[in-house]
N, C-alpha and C positions, 0 to 999 in steps of 0.2 A: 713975197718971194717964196718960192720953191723949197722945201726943206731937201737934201742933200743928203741919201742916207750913210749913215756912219757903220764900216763895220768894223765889231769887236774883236779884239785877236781874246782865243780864248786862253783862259790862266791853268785852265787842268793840267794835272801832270801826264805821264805817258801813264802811269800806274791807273789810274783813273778816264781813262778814254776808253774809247770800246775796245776793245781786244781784237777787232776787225781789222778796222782805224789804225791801231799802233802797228799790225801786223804789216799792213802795205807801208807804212812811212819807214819800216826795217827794211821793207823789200825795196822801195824806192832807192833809199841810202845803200844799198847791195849787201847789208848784212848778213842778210838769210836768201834765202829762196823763197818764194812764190809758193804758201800750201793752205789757203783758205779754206780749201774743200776737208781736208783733216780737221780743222781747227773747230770747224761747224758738227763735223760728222765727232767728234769727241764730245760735243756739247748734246746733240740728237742721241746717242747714247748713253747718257747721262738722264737726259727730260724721258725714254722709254722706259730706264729704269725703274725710275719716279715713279710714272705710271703703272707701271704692273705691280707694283711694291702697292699702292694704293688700291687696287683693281681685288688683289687679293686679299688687302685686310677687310676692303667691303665686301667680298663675295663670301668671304672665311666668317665674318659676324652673321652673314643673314645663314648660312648653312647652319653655324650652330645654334642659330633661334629656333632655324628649319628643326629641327634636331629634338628641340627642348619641346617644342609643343607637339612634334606628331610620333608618331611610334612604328616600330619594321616587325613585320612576318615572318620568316624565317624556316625554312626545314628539308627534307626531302621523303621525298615519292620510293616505295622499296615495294617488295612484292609478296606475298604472304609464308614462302620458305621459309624454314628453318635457316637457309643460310640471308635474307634478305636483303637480295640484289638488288642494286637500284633501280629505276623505271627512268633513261629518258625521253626528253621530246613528248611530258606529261602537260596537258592545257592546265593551269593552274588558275581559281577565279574565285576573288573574293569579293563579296557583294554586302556594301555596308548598311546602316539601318534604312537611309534615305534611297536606298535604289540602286546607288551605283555601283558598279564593276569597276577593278584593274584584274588586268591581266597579264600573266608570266607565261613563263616555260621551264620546264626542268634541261639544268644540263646535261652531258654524258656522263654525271656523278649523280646524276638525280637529284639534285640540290638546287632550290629555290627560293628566291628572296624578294619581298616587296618592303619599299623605303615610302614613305612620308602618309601615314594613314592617321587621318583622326582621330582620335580617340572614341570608343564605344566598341559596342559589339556587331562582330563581323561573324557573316557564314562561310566557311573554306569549303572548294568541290575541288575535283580534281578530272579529267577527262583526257582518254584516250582508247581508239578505233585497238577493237581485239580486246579492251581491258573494261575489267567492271567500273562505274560512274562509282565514285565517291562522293556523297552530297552531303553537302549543310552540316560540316562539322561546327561547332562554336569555337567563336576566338573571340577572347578581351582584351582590344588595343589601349594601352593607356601611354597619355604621352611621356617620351622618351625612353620606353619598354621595348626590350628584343625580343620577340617570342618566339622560340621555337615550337614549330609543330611537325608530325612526322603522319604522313599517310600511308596505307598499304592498301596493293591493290594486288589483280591477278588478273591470268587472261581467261578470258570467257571459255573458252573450248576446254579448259582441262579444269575448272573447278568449276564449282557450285556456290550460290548464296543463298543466303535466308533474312527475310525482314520481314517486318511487325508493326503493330502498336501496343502498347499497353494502358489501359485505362482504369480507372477505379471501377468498383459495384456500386455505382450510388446511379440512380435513374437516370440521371446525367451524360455519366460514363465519361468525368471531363479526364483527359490525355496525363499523367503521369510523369515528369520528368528524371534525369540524370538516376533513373534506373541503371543497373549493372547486371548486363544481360551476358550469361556466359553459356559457349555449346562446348561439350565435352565429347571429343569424338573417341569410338571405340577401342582406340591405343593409348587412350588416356590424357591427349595432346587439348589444351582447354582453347580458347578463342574469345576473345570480351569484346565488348560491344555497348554504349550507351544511350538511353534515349536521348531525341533533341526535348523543344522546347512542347512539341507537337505529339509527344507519348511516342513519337513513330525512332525504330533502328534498322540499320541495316548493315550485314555481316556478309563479306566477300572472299573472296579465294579460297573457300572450304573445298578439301577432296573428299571425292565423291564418297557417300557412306551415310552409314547411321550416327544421328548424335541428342544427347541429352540436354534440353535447354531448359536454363534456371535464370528466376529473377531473384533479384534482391533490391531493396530499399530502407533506409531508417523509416520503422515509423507504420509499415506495412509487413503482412506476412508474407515467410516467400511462396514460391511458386519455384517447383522443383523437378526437375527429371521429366520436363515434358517430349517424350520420343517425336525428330526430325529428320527425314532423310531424304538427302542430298544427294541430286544427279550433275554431271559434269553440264553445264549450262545454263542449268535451270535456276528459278529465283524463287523461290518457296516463302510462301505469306503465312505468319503464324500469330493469330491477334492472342495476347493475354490481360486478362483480369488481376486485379490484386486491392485486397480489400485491406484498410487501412485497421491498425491496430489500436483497442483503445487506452487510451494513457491510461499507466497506474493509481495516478489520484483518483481517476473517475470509477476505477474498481473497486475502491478502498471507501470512498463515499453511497457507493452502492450496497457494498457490504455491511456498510454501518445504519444506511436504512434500514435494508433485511432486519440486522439483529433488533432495532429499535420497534419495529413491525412487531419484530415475535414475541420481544420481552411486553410490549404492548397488552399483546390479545391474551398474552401468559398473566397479564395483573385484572383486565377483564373475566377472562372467563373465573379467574381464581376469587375477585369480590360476587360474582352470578354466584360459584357453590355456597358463597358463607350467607350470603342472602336466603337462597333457599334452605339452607339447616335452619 
């Protein structure tokens, strides 16, 4: 025989049925009105919630990991006055050890920022039509560091530059670094400037004129008051030498030879007289 199916009246309460389900058996018996579409849309509001609340605690973890390993650039572009107005609409490009570039723009404040940089050392330039190229400034990105850096620059037609290398006197002539190269223009107004890693610097938006350029380094003698002058456009090459200093112990060990030398050939020649009396 055929089995006969059996169906079960279910034992749930109304509390415990779908919230759909109970909704139409109110509306059936004329209790309420007919508003499933609320009921659903209260619920869909409820589950988007959910969502975004989860959307952001994920996105808000990885930004601050983002955060914790890489490190931001920071600064603005001005111009070489005295009053140091800002420079917008400045190409800004920083090129890391492996090669690669990002690249910004300065705003109408002159102020620009780059987010999520590896850590190491970066070359900062800056570039704009009318205005001197700034190149190869050093930066050291370490992660989760803000670092400000500030450029000046000037426009080509009314000032002048000057750049260089400086190298040691040794047959070599290897390149000199973080040199502190200062021009002293004739109203007394100073201008510094440092070498890269490369011996080489270069100093922008000077007004036209004569000026006095001096190094300094720990460790080296300076080089001082060497006469520069600057035409409105022009880029003026001035290579300098600087021969390193000898440490004090190695003086003091030389000295101590000397004297050991002399009292020497002083107890020499002094047994030669007694020998010959």
């Amino acid at each position: 025989m055929w089995g006969i199916p059996v169906c079960q009246t279910s034992t749930l309460s109304a509390k415990q049925r779908d919230p759909l389900h109970n909704e139409m058996i109110r509306y059936l018996s004329g209790a309420v009105q007919w508003k499933p579409i609320v009921a659903r849309g209260e619920g869909m509001r409820r589950l988007t919630f959910f969502l975004l609340c989860w959307l952001w605690l994920i996105f808000g973890t990885v930004f601050a990991q983002q955060n914790l390993i890489t490190g931001t650039v920071q600064g603005h572009v001005i111009d070489t006055s005295t009053t140091h107005l800002p420079i917008e609409s400045v190409r800004v490009v920083l090129v890391a050890a492996d090669g690669s570039e990002t690249v910004t723009e300065t705003d109408n404040n002159g102020r620009f920022e780059i987010v999520g940089l590896a850590p190491g050392h970066h070359l900062l330039s800056c570039y704009k039509d009318g205005y001197w190229d700034v190149v190869g400034k050093t930066v050291t990105v370490i992660a989760g560091g803000n670092h400000d850096v500030s450029l000046r620059t000037a426009e080509r037609a009314k000032t002048g530059a000057v750049r260089g290398n400086v190298v040691d006197t040794s047959t070599a002539q290897l390149p000199i670094k973080d040199v502190r190269v200062v021009l002293l223009a004739a109203s007394g107004l100073k201008t510094e400037g440092e070498t890269a890693s490369n011996g080489e610097f270069k100093i922008v938006g000077l007004v036209p004129g004569r000026y006095l350029l001096s190094c300094y380094k720990k460790g080296y003698g300076d080089r001082v008051d060497k006469p520069v002058t600057v035409i409105a456009g022009g880029e003026h090459y001035v290579p300098i030498k600087m021969s390193a200093k000898e440490p004090p112990w190695l003086l003091l060990i030389s000295l101590g030879v000397a004297a050991v030398l002399i009292v020497g050939i002083a107890i020499v020649v002094g047994l030669r007289d007694r020998t010959s009396d």
